[in-house]
mmCIF file of the C-alpha atoms, coordinates in Angstrom:
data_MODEL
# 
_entry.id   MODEL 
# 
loop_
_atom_site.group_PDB 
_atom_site.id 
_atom_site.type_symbol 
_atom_site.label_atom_id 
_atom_site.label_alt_id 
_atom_site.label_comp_id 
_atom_site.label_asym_id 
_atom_site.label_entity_id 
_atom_site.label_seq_id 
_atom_site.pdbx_PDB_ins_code 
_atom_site.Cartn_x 
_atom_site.Cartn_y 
_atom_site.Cartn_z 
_atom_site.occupancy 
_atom_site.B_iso_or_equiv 
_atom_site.pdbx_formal_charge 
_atom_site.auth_seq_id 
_atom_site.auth_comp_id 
_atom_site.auth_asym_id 
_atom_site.auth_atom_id 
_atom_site.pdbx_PDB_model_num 
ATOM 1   C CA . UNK A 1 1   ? 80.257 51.914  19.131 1.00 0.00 ? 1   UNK A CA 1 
ATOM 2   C CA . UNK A 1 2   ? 79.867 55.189  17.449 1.00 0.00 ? 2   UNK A CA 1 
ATOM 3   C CA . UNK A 1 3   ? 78.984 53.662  14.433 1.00 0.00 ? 3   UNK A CA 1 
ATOM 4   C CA . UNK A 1 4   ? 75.665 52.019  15.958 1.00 0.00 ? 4   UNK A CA 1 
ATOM 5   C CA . UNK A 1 5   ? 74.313 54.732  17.344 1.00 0.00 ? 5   UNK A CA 1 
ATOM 6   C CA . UNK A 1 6   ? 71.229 55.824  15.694 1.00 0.00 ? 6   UNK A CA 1 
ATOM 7   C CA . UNK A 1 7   ? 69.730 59.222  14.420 1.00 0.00 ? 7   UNK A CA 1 
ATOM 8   C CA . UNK A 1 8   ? 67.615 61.228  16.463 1.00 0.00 ? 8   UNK A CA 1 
ATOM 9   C CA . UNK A 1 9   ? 64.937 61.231  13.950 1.00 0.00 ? 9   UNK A CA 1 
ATOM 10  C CA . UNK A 1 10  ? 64.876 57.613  13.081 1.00 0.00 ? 10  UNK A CA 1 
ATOM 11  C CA . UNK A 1 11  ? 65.076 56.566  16.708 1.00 0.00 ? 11  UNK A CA 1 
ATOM 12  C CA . UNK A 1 12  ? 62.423 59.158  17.420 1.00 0.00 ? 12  UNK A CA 1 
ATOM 13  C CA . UNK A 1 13  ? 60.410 57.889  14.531 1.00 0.00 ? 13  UNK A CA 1 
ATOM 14  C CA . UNK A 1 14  ? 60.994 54.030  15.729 1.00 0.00 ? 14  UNK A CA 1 
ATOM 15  C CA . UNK A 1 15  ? 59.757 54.758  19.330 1.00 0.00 ? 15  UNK A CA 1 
ATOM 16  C CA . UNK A 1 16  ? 56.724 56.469  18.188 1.00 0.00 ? 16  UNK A CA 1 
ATOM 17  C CA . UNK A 1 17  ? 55.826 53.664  16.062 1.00 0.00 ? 17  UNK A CA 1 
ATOM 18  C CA . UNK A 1 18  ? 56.716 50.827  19.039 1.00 0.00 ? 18  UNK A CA 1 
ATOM 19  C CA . UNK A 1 19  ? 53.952 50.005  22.156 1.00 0.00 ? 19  UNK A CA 1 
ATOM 20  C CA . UNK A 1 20  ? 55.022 51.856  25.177 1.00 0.00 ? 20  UNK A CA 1 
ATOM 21  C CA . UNK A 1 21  ? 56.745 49.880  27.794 1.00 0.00 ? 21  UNK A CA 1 
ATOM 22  C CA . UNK A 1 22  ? 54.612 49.003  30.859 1.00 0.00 ? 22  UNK A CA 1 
ATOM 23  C CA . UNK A 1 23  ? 55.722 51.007  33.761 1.00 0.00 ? 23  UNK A CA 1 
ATOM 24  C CA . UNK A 1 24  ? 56.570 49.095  36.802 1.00 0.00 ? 24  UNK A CA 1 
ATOM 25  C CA . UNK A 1 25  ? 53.525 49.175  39.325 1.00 0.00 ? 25  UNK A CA 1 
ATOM 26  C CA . UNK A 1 26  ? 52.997 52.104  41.369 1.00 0.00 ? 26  UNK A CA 1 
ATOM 27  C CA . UNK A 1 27  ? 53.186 50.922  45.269 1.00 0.00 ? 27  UNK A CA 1 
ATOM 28  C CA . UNK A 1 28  ? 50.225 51.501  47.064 1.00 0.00 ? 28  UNK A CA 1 
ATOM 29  C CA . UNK A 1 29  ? 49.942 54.328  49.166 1.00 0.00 ? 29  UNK A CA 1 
ATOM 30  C CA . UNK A 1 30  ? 50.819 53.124  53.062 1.00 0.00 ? 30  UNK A CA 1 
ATOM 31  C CA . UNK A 1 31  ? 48.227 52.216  55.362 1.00 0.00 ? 31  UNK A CA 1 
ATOM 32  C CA . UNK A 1 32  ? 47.533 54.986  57.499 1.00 0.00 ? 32  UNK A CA 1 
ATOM 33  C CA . UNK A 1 33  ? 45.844 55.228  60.992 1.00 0.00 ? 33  UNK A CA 1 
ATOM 34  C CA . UNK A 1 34  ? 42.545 57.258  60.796 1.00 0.00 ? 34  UNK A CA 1 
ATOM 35  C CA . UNK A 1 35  ? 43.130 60.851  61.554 1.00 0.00 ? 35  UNK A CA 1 
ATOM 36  C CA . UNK A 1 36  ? 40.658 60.818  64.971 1.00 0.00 ? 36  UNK A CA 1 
ATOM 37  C CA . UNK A 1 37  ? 43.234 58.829  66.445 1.00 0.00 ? 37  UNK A CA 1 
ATOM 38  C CA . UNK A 1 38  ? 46.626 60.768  66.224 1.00 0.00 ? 38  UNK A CA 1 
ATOM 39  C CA . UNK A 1 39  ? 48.231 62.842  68.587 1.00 0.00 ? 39  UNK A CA 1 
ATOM 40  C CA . UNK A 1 40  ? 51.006 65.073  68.868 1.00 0.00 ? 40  UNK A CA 1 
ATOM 41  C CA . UNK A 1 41  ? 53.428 61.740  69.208 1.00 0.00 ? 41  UNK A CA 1 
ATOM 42  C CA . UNK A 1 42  ? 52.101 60.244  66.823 1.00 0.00 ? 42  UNK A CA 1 
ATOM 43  C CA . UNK A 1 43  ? 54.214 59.615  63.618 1.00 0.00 ? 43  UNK A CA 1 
ATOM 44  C CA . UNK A 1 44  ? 52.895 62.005  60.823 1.00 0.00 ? 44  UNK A CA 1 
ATOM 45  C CA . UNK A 1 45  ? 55.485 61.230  58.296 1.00 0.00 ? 45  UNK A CA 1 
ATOM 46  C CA . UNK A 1 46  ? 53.222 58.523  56.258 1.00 0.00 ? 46  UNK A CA 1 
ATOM 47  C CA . UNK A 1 47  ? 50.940 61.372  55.473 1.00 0.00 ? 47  UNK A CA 1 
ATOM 48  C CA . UNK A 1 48  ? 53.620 63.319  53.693 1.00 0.00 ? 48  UNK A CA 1 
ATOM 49  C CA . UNK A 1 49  ? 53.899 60.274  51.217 1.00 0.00 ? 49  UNK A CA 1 
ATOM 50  C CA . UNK A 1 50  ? 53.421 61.911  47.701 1.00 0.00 ? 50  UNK A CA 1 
ATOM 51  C CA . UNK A 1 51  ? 50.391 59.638  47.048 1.00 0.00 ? 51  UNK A CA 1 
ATOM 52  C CA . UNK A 1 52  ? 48.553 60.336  50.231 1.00 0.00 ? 52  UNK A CA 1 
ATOM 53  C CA . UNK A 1 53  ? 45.781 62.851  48.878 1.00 0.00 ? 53  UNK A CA 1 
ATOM 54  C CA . UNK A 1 54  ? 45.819 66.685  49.790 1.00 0.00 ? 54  UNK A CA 1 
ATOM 55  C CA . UNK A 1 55  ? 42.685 66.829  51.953 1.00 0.00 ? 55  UNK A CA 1 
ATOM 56  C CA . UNK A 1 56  ? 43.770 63.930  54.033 1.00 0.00 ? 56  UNK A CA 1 
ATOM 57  C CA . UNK A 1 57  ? 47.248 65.771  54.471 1.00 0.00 ? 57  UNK A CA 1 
ATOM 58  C CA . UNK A 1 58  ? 45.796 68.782  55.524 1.00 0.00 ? 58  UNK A CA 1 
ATOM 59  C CA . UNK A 1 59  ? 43.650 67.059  57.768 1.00 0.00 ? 59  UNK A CA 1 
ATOM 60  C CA . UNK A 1 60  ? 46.535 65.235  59.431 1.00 0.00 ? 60  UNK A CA 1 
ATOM 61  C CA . UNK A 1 61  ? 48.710 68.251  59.410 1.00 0.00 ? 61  UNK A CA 1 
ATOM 62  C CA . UNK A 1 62  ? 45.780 70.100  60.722 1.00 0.00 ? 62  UNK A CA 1 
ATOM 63  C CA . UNK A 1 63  ? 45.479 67.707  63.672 1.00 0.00 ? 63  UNK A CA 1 
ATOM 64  C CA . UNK A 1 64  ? 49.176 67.794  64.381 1.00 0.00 ? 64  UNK A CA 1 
ATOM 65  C CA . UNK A 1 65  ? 49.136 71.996  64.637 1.00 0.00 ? 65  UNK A CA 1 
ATOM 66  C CA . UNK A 1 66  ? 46.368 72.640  66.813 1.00 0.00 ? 66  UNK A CA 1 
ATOM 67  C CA . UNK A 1 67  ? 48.157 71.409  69.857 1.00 0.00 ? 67  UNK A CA 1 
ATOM 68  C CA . UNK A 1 68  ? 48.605 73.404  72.277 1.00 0.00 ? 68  UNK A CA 1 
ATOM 69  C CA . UNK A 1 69  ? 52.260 73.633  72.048 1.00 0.00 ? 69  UNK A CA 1 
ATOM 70  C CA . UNK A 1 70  ? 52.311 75.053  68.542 1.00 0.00 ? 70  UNK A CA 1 
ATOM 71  C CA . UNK A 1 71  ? 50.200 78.414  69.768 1.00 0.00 ? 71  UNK A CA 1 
ATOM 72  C CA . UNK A 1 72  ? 53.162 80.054  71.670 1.00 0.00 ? 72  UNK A CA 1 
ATOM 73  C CA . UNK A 1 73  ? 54.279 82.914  70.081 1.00 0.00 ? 73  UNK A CA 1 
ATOM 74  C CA . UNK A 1 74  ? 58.156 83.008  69.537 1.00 0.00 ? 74  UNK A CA 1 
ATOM 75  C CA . UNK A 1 75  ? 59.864 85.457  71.908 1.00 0.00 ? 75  UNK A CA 1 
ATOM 76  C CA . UNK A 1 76  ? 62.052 86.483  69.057 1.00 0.00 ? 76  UNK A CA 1 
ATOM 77  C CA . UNK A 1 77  ? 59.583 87.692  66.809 1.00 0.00 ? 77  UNK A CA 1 
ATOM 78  C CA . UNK A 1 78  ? 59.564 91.396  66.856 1.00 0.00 ? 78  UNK A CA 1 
ATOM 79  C CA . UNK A 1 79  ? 55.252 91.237  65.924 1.00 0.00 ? 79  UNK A CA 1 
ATOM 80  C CA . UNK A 1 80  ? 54.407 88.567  68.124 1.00 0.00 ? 80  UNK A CA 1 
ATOM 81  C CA . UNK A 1 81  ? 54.243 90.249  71.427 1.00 0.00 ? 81  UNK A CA 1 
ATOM 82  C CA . UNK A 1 82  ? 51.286 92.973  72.447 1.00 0.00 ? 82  UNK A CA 1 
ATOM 83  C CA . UNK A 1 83  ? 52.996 95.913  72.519 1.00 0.00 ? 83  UNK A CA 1 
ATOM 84  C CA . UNK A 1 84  ? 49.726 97.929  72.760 1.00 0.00 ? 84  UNK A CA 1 
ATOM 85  C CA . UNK A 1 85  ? 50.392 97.890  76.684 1.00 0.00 ? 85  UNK A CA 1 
ATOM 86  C CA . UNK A 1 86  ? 52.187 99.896  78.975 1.00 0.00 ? 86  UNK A CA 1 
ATOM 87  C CA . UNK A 1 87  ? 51.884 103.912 80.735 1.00 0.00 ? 87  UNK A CA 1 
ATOM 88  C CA . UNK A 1 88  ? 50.629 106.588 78.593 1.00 0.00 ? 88  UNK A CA 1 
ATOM 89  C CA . UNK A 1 89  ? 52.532 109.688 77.790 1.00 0.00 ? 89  UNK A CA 1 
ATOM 90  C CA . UNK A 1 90  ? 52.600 111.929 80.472 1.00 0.00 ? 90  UNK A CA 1 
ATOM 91  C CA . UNK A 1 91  ? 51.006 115.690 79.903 1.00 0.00 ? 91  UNK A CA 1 
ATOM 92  C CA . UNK A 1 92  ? 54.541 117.155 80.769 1.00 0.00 ? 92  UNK A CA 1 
ATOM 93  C CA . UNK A 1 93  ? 56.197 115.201 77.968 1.00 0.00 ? 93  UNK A CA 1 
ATOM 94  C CA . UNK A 1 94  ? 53.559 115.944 75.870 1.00 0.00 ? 94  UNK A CA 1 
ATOM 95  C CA . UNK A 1 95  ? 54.089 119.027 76.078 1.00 0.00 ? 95  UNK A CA 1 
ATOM 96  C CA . UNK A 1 96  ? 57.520 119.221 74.730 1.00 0.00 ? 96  UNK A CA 1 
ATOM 97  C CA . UNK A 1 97  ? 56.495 117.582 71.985 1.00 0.00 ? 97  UNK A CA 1 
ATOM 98  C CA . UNK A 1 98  ? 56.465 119.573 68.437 1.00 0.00 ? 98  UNK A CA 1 
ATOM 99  C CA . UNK A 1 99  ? 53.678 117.413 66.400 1.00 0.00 ? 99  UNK A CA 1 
ATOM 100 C CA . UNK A 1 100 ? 51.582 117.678 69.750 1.00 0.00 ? 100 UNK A CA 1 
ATOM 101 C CA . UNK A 1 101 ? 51.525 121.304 69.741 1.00 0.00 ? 101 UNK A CA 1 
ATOM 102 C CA . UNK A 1 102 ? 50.096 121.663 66.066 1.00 0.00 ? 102 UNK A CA 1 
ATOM 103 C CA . UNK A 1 103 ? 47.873 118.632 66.417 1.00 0.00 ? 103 UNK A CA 1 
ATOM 104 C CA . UNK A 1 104 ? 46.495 118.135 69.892 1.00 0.00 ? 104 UNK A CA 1 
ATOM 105 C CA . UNK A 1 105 ? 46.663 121.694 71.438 1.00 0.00 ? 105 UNK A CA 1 
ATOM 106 C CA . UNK A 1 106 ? 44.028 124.500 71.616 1.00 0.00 ? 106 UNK A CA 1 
ATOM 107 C CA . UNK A 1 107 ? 45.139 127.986 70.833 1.00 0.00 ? 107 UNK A CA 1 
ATOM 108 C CA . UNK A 1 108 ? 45.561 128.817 74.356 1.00 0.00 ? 108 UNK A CA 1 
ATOM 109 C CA . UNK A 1 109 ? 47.604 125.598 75.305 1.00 0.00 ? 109 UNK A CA 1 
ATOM 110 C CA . UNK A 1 110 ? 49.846 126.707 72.183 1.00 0.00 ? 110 UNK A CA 1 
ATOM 111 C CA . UNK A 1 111 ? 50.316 130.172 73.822 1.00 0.00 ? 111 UNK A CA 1 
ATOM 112 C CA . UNK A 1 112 ? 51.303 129.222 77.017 1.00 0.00 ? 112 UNK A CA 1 
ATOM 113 C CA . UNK A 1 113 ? 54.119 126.418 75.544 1.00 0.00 ? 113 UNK A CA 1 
ATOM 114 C CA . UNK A 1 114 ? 55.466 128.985 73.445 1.00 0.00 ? 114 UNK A CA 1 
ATOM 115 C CA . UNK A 1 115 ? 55.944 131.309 76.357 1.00 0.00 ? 115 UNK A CA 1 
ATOM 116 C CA . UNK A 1 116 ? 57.133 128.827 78.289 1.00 0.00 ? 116 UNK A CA 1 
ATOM 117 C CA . UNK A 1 117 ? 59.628 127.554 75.860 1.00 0.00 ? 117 UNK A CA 1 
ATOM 118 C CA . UNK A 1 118 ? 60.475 131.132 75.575 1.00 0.00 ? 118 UNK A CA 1 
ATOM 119 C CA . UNK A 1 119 ? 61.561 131.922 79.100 1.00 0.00 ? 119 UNK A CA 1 
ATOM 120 C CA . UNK A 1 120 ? 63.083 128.870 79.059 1.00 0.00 ? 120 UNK A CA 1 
ATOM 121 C CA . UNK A 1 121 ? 65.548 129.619 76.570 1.00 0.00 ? 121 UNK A CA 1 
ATOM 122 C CA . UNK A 1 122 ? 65.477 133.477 78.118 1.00 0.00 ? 122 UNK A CA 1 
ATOM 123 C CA . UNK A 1 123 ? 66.891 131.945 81.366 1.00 0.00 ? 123 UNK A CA 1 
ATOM 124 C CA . UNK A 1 124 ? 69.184 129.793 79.761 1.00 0.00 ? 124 UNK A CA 1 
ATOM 125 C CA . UNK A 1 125 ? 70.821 132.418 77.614 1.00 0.00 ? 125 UNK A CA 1 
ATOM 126 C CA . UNK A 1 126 ? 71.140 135.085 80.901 1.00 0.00 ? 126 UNK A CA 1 
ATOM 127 C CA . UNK A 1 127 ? 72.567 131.651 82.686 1.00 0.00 ? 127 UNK A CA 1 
ATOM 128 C CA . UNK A 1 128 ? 74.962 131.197 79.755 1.00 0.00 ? 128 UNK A CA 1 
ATOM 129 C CA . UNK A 1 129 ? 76.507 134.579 79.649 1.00 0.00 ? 129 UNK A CA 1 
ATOM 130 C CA . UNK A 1 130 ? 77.412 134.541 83.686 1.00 0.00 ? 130 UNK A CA 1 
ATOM 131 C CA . UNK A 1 131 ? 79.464 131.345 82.514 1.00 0.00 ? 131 UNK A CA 1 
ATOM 132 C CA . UNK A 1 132 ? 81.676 132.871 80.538 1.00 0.00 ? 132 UNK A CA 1 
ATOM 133 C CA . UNK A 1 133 ? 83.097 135.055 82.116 1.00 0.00 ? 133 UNK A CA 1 
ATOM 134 C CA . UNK A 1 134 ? 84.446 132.644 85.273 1.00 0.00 ? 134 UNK A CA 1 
ATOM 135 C CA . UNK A 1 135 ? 87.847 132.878 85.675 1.00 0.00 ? 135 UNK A CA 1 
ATOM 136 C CA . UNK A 1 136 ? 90.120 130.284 84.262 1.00 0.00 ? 136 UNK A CA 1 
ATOM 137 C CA . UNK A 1 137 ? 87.435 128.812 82.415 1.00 0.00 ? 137 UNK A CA 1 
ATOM 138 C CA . UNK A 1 138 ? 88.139 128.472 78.641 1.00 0.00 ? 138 UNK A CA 1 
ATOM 139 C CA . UNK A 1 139 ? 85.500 127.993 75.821 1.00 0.00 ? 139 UNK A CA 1 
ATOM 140 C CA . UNK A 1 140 ? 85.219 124.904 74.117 1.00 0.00 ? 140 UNK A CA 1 
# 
């Protein structure tokens, strides 16, 4: 058997030379309902057949997406909600906010946070120092 087998080049030479073989023929595409009629039942897998042509897929696929059962957005999706909604910052918390003071506030409104912030921490401090020095309280 090894002995019979033939060189690359000489076979490659001999099936240059030789008529090609006829191909077996090609089956027709299938016969497909027109597009007007289908519905969202209807059975859309003869339109995937490689020899259907693109712009009749697209049309059938087209026809098969724009029910209305395709348009609900997936509750999963983290971008497919509107999460534009919902109650606006409130002027206190504002307020307490860092990139709102250099950004959104007037001179005046800057003032008044800082010397708010400032007796804040005033109070807190005087508040701190009664605290240690309860009895039988230890500092952790």
């Amino acid at each position: 058997m090894a002995d019979e087998k033939e060189a690359f080049l000489s076979r490659w030479s001999r099936l240059k030379r030789e008529p090609p073989a006829e191909k077996p023929a090609e089956s027709p595409a299938p016969a497909l309902p027109p597009v007007e009629s289908l519905t969202p039942e209807s059975d859309f897998t003869d339109f995937m057949h490689p020899k259907v042509k693109e712009e009749l897929r697209r049309l059938a696929l087209k026809k098969l997406f724009s029910d209305p059962h395709f348009n609900l957005p997936d509750p999963f999706e983290a971008y497919s909600g509107d999460w534009t909604g919902g109650e606006p910052i409130t002027p206190e918390l504002l307020a307490t906010l860092n990139q709102a003071r250099t950004v959104l506030f007037t001179e005046e409104e800057k003032k008044a946070a800082d010397e708010r912030e400032a007796a804040a921490k005033a109070a807190e401090k005087v508040e701190g120092e009664a605290k240690q020095d309860e009895p039988g309280r230890q500092d952790t």
